[in-house]
Structures are given as C-alpha cells and as structure tokens.
Backbone bond lengths (Angstrom), bond angles and torsions (degrees), N, CA, C in turn:
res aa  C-N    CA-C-N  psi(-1)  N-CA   C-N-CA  omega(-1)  CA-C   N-CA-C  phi
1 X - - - 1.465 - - 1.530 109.13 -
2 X 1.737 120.46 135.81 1.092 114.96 175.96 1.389 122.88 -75.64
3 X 1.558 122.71 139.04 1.167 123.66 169.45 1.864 115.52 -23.97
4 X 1.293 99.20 163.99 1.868 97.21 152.62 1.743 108.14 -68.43
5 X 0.703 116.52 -66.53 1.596 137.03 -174.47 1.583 110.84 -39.43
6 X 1.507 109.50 -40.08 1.474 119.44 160.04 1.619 119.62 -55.68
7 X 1.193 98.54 -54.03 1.846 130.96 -153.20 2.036 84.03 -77.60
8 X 1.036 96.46 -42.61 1.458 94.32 176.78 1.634 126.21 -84.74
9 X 1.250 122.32 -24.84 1.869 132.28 -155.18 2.009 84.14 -101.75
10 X 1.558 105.51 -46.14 1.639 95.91 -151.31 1.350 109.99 -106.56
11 X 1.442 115.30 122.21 1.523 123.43 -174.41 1.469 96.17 -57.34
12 X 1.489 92.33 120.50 1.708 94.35 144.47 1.314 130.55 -54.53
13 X 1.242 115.80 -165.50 1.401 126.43 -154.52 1.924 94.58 -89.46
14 X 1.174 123.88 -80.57 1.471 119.95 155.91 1.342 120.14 -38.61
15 X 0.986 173.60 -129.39 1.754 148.38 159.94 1.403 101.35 48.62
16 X 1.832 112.08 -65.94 1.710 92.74 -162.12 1.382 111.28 -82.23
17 X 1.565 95.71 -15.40 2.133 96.11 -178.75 1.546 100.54 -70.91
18 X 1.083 124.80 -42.73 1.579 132.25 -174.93 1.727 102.17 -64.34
19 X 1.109 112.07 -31.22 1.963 108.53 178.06 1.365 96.25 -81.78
20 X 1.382 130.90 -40.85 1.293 114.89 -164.65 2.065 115.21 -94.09
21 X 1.722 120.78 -0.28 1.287 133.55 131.71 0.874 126.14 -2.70
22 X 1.760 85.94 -86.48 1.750 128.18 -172.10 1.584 110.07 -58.44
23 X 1.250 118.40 -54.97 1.393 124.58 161.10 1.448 124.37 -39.48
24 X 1.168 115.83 -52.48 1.532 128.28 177.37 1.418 115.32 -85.51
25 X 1.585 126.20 -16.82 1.380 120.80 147.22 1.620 132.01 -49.77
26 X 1.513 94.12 -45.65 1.323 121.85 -169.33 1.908 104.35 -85.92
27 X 1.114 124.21 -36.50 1.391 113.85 -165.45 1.983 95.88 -85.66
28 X 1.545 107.85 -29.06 1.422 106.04 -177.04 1.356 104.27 -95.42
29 X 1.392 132.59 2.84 2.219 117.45 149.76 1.530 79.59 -81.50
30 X 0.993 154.50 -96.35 1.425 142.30 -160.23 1.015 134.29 -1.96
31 X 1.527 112.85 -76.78 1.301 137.02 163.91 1.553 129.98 -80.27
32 X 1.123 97.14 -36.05 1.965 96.55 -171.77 1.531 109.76 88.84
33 X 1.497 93.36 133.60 1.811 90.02 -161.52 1.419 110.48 -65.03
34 X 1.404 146.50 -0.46 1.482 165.50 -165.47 1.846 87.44 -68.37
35 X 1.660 95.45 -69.25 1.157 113.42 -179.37 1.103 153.42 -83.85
36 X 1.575 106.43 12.18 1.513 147.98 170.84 1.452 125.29 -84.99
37 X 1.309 110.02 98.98 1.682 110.64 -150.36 2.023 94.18 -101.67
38 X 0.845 124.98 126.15 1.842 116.86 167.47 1.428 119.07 -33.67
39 X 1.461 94.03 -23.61 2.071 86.95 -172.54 1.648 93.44 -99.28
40 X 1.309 128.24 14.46 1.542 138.88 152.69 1.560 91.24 -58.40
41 X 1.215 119.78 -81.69 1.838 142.44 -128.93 1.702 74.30 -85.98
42 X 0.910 148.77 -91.59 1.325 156.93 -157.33 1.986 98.74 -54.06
43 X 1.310 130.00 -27.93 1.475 127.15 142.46 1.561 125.57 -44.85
44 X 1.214 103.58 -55.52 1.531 114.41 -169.58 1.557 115.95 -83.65
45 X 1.467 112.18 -8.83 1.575 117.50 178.75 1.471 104.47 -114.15
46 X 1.337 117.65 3.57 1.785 107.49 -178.80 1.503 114.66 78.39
47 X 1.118 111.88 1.48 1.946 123.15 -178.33 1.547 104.29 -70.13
48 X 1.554 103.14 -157.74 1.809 119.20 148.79 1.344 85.57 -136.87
49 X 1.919 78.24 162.13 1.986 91.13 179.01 1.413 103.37 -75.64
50 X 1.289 133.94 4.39 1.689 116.71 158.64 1.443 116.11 -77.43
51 X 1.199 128.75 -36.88 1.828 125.23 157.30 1.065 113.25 -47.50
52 X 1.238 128.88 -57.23 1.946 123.61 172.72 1.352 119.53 -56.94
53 X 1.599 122.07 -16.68 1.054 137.03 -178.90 1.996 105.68 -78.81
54 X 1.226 94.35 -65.55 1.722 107.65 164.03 1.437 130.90 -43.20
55 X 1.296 105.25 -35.01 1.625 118.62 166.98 1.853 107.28 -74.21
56 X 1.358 112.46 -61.31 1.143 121.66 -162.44 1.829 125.59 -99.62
57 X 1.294 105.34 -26.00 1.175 116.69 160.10 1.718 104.80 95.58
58 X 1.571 118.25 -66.41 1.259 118.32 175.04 1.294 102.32 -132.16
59 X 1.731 104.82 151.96 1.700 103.50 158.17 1.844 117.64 -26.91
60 X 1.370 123.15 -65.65 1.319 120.08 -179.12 1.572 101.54 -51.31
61 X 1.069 125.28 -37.06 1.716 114.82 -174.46 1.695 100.02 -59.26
62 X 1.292 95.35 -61.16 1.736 89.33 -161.16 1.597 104.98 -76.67
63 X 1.114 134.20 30.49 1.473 137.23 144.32 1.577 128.93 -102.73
64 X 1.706 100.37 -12.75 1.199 88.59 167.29 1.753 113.30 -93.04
65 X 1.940 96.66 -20.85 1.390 77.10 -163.77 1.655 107.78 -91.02
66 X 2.274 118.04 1.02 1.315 86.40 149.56 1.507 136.18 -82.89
67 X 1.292 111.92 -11.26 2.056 112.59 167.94 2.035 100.12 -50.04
68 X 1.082 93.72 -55.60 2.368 93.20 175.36 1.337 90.16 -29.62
69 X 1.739 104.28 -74.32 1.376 97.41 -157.31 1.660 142.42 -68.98
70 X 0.937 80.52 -2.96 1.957 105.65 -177.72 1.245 92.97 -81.97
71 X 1.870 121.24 -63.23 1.225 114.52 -151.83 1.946 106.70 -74.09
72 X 1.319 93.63 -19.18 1.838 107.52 -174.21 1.988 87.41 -51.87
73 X 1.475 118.65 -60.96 1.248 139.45 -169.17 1.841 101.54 -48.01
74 X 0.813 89.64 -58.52 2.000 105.23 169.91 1.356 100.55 -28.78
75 X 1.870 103.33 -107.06 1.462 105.10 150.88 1.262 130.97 37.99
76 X 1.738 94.07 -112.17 1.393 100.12 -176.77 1.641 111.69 -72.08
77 X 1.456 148.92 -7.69 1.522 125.14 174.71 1.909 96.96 -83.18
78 X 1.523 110.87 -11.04 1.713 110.06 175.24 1.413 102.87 -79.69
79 X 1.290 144.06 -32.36 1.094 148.13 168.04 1.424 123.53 -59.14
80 X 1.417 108.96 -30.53 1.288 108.25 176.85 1.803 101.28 -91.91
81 X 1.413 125.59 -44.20 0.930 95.26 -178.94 1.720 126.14 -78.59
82 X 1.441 119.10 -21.19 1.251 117.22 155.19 1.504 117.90 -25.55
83 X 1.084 140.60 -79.65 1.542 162.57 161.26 1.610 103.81 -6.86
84 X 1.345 128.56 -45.02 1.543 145.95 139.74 1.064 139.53 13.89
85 X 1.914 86.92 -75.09 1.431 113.96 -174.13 1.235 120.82 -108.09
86 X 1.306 126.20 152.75 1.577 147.39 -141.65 1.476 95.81 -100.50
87 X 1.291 134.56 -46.12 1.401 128.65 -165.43 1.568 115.04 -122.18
88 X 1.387 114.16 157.29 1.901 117.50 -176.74 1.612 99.24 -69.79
89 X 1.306 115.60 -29.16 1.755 111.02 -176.81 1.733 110.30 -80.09
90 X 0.844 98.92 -32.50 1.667 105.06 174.26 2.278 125.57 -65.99
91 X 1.972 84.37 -30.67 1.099 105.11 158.40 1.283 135.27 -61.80
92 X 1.769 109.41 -45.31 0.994 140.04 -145.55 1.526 77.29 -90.37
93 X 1.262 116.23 -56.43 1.626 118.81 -166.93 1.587 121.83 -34.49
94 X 1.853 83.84 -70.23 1.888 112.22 162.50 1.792 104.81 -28.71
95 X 1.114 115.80 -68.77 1.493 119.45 -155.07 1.524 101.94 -66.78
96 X 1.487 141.40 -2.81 1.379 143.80 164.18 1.500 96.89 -91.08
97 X 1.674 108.97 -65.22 1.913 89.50 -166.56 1.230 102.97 -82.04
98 X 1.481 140.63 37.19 1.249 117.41 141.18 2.265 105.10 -97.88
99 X 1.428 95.71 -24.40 1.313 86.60 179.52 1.901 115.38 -84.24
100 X 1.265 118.02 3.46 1.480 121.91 -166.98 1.357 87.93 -128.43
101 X 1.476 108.72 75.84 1.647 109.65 160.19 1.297 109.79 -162.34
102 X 1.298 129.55 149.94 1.277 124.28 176.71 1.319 159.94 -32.02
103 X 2.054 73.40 -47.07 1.755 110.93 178.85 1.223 99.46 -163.59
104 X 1.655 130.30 112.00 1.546 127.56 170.23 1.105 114.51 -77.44
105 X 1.431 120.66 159.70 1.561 128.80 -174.33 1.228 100.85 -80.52
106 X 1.333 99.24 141.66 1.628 129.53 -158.31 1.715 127.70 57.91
107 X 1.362 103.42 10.33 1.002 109.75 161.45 1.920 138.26 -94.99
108 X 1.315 125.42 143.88 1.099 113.18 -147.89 1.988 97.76 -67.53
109 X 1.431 97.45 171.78 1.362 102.33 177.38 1.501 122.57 -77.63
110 X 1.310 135.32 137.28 1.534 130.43 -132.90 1.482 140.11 31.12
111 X 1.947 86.88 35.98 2.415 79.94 -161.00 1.509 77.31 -67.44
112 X 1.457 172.22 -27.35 1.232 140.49 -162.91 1.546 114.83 -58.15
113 X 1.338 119.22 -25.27 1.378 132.82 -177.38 2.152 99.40 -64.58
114 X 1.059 111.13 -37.63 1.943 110.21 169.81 1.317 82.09 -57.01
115 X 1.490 150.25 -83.40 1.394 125.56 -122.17 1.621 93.98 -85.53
116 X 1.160 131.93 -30.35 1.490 119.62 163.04 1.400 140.61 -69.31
117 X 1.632 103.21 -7.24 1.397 105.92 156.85 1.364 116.20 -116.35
118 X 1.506 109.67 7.59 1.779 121.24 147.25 1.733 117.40 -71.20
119 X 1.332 124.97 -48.10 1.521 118.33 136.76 1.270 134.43 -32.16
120 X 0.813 118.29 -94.36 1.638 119.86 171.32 1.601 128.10 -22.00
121 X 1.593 110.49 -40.79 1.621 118.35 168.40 1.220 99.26 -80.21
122 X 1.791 132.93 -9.05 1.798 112.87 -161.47 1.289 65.01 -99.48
123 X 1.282 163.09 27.60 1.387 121.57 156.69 1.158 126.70 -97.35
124 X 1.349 100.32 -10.27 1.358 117.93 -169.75 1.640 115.34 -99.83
125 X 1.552 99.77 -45.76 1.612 116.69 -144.91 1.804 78.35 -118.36
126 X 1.766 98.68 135.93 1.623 112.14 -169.62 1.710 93.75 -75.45
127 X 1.212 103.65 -61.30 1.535 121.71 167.16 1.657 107.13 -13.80
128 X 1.235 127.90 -89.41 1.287 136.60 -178.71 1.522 93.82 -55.18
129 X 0.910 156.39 -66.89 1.199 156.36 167.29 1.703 122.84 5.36
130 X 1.208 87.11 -71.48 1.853 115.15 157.69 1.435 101.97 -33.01
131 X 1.599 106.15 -85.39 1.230 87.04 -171.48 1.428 139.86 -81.89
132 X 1.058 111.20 -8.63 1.759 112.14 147.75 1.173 115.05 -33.20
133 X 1.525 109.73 -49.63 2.264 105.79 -164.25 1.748 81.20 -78.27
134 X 1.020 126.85 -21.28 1.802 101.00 -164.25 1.831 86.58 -80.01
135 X 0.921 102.46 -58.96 2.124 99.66 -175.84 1.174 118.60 -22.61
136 X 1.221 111.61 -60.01 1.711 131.38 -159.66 1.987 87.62 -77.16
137 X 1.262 114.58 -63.25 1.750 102.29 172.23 1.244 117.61 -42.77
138 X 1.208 127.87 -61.92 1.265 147.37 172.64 2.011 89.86 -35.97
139 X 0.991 157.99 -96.08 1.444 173.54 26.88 1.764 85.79 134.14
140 X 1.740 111.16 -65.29 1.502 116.66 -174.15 1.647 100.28 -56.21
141 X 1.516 110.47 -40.19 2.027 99.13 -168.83 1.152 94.30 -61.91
142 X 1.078 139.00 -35.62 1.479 130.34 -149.01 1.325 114.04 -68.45
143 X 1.543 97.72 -52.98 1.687 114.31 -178.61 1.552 92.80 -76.33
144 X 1.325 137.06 -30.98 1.534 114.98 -179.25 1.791 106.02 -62.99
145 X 1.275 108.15 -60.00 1.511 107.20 -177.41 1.465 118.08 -37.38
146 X 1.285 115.92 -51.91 1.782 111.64 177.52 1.493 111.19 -68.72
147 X 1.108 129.24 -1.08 1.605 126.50 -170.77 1.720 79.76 -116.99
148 X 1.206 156.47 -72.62 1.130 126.36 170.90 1.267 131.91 -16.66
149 X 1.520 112.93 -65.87 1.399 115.83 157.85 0.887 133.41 -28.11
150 X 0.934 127.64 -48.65 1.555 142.18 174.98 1.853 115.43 -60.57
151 X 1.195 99.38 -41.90 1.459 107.41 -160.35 1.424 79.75 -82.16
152 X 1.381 138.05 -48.81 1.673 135.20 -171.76 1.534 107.59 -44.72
153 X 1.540 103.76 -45.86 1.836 95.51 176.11 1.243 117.40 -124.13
154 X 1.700 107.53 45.50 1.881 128.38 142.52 1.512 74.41 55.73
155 X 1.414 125.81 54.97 1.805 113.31 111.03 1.258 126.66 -91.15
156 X 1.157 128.22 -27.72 1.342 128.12 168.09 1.504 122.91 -97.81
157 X 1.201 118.48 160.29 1.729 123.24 -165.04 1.900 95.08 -88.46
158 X 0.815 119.73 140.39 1.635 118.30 162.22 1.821 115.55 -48.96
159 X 1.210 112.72 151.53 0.990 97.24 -173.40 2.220 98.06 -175.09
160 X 0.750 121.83 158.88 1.602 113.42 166.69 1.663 100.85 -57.29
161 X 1.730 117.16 131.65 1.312 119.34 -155.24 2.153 70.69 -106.97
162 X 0.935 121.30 -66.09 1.298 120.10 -156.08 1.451 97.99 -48.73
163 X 1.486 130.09 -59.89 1.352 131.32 -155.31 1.425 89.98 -67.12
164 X 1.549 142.65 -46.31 1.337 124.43 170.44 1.181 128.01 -43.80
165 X 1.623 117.21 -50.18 1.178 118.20 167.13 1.455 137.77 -39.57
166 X 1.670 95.27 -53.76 1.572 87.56 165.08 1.547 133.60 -80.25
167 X 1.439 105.47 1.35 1.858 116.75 -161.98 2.087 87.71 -83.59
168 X 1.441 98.98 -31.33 1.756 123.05 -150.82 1.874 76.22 -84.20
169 X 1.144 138.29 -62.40 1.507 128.05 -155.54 1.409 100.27 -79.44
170 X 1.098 110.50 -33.83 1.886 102.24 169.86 1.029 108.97 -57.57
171 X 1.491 125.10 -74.39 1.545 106.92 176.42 1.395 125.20 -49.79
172 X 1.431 129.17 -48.89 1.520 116.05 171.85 1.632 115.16 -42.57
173 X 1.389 122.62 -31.28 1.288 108.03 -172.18 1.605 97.67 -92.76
174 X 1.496 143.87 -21.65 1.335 120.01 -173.86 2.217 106.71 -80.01
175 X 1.175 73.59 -39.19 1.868 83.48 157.48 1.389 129.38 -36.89
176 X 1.702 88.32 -62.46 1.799 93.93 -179.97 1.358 107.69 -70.53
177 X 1.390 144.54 -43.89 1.246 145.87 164.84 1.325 104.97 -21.54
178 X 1.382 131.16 -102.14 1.162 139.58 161.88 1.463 123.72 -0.65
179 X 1.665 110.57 -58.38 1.461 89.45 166.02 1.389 114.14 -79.96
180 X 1.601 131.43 -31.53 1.717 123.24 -178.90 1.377 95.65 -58.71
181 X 1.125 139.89 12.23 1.703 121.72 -171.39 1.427 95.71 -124.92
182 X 1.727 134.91 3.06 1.216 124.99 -147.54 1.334 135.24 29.02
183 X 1.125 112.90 54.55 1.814 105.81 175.13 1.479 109.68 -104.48
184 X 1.697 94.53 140.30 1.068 119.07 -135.12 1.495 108.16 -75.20
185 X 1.439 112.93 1.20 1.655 115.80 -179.67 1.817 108.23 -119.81
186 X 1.112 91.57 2.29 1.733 106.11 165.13 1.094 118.81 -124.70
187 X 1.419 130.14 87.64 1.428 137.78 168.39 1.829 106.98 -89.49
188 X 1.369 126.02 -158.68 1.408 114.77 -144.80 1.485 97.80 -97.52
189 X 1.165 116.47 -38.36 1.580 158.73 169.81 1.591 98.02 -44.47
190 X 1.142 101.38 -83.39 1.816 104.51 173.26 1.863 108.97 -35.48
191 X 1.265 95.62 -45.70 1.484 87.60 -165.00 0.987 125.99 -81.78
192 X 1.885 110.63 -7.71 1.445 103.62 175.80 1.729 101.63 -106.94
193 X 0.802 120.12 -22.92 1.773 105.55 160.29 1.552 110.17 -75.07
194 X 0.927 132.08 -9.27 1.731 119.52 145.55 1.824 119.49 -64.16
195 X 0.957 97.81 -31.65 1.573 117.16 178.89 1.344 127.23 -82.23
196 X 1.220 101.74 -22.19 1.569 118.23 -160.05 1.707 104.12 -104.92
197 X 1.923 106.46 -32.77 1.215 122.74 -177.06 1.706 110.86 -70.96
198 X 1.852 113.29 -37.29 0.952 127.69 -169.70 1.644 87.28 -75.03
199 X 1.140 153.55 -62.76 1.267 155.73 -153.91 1.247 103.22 -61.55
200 X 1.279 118.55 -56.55 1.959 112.33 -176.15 1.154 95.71 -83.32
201 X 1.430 144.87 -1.48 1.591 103.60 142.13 1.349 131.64 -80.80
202 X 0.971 102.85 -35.98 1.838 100.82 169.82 0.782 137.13 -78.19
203 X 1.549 119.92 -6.25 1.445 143.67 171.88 1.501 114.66 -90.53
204 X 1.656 110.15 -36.18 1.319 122.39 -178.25 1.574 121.45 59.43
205 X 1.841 106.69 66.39 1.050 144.05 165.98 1.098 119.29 -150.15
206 X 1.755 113.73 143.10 1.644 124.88 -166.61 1.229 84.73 -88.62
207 X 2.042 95.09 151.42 1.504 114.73 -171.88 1.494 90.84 -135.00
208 X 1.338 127.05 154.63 1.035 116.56 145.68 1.407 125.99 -149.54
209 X 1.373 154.53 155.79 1.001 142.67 -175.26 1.235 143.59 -38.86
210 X 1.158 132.50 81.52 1.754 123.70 -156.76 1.782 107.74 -14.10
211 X 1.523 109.14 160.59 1.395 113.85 177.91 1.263 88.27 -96.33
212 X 1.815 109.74 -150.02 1.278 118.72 178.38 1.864 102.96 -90.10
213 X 1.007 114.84 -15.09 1.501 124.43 171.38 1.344 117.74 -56.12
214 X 1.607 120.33 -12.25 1.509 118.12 -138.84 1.414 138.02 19.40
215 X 1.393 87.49 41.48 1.839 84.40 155.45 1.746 90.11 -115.65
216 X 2.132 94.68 -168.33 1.552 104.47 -154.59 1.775 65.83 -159.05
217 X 1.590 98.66 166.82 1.437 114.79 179.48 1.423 86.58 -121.28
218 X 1.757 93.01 140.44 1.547 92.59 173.24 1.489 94.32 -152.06
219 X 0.934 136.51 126.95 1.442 148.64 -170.01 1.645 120.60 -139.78
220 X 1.579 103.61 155.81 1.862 90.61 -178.58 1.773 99.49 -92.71
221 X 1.350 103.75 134.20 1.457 113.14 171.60 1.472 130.81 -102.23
222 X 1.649 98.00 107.37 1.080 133.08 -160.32 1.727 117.06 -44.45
C-alpha cells in the first residue's frame, strides 16, 4: 500500500494522461501539430517521450486524443451553461456564439488551430479520420437535441431534425472559419445573425438581434 505522501506527491496513471493532454493541447494551439514534436509534450509535463509514447502510441494518436479532450472540456462548460436557459432558441443561440468566436472562455489560446490540424490529418490519415466523423456527429446530436426540444414545447415548426442538423453544422463550421481566420467581412456578430437568421426560418421563430441589454426576441411564428 502506498504511503499518504506517495498517494499524494505522485500522479497516477489518469492524472499523468490528463497532464500530458493538457500539454499537447496547449503546445499544438501554439505550435501547430506540423510542429509539435512528443519530446515537446513529454518536456512540458516532466515525463520522457517514451511515456507519451505508451499512453498515446503515435504523434496522430496523441492529437486525436488531445482534440477528445479539449472538445470533452467544450461539452461539459456547454452543458452547464445550457442547463441556464429557459428556451430551445436561446439554446440554439448559445451553441453558435459559443461556436462563432475566435477563442471561447476557458479555452486555450488558438485551440481552433486542433480542429484545423484535426482536418488536415482526416484527409489524409484513416485513423484521424474516424474521429473527425465521430466529432462532427457528436456536434449534429447536440444541435438535434435542442431543436427537438423545442419542437416538444411548439417553439419550433417540425421539420427534418437530422437534415437540419447537418445543413446547421456546415454552416456553423464555414462561419466559424471565417471568424478563426479573421476575415474582415466576417466578424463574430455577422456570423451569428447569419446563423441565427437561417435558423428562424427553418425553424419558424422570430429572431432578432440582441439590443444593448443582450437580450434578442425570439418567439414561435404563428
């Protein structure tokens, strides 16, 4: 049995995969996974790059499984604030301006740069591939569940929930591009009243632009 002093000083086994994640989240928005070497992630956690190797297996391993872990992190602070709010349009809202922004709070600085060098390897590498199609599903339940919701307490019009879903994550992701890339006729604002406009029509609820109050009127249209 380990001491207290053990049980307390030495990361376990989950502890050290979760330090060495965090490391490899953070050194690849930094760097870019091109330029993200294992004896980086195994530098920045106090390891060797043969422990990061043992956890993760290959560079492509430990990039997909820190994008899991970032997006797991996503997730759950969207879950908590989902839980919040009173209406499916207000939901619906949240889940664009948290995805049409540069950099979300509490998120690391350039994590949009993981899902663009999570692209770039799914094109190539079958491996990364995989988990790309689970993300983007994973991304479609999300937006299906709140548009269910909605339709359960007749804010939203019926409508194909899946084919929205995916018509709704295509645009959220050419959107978010645009603003993670700064271009200069897509700021964050633009992109979610482009987003927001496309939703109350197909959803068939009035949207309208937050005031200076930050609220927005959103109602079912009759």
């Amino acid at each position: 049995m380990a001491s207290p002093k053990q049980s307390s000083d030495v990361p376990v086994p989950d502890q050290r995969r979760e330090q060495m994640l965090q490391a490899a989240v953070e050194v690849i928005c930094e760097r870019g996974f091109s330029d993200t070497r294992i004896a980086d992630v195994a530098k920045r956690t106090g390891a060797s790059p043969a422990l990061v190797i043992y956890y993760f297996g290959t560079k492509d391993g430990l990039l997909t499984a820190a994008f899991r872990y970032s997006e797991d992190q996503f997730y759950s602070r969207t879950a908590d604030v989902l839980e919040q709010l009173g209406t499916a349009a207000a939901r619906l809202e949240t889940l664009v301006r948290l995805t049409c922004v540069r950099e979300g709070a509490g998120e690391d600085p350039g994590a949009w740069g993981l899902w663009f060098d999570l692209w770039a390897q799914a094109f190539r590498h079958p491996e990364v591939a995989r988990d790309r199609v689970e993300s983007d599903q994973r991304w479609r339940d999300t937006i299906a569940r709140v548009v269910r919701d909605g339709q359960r307490t007749g804010e939203f019009a019926e409508l194909d929930v899946l084919e929205f879903a995916v018509t709704f994550s295509a645009l959220l992701d050419g959107l978010s591009i645009q603003v993670a890339l700064s271009d200069p006729e897509v700021d964050s604002d633009r992109a979610t009243a482009i987003a927001m406009r496309f939703a109350s029509d197909a959803l068939g609820f009035e949207w309208a632009a937050p005031t200076r109050r930050g609220r927005y009127a959103a109602k079912r249209r009759r």
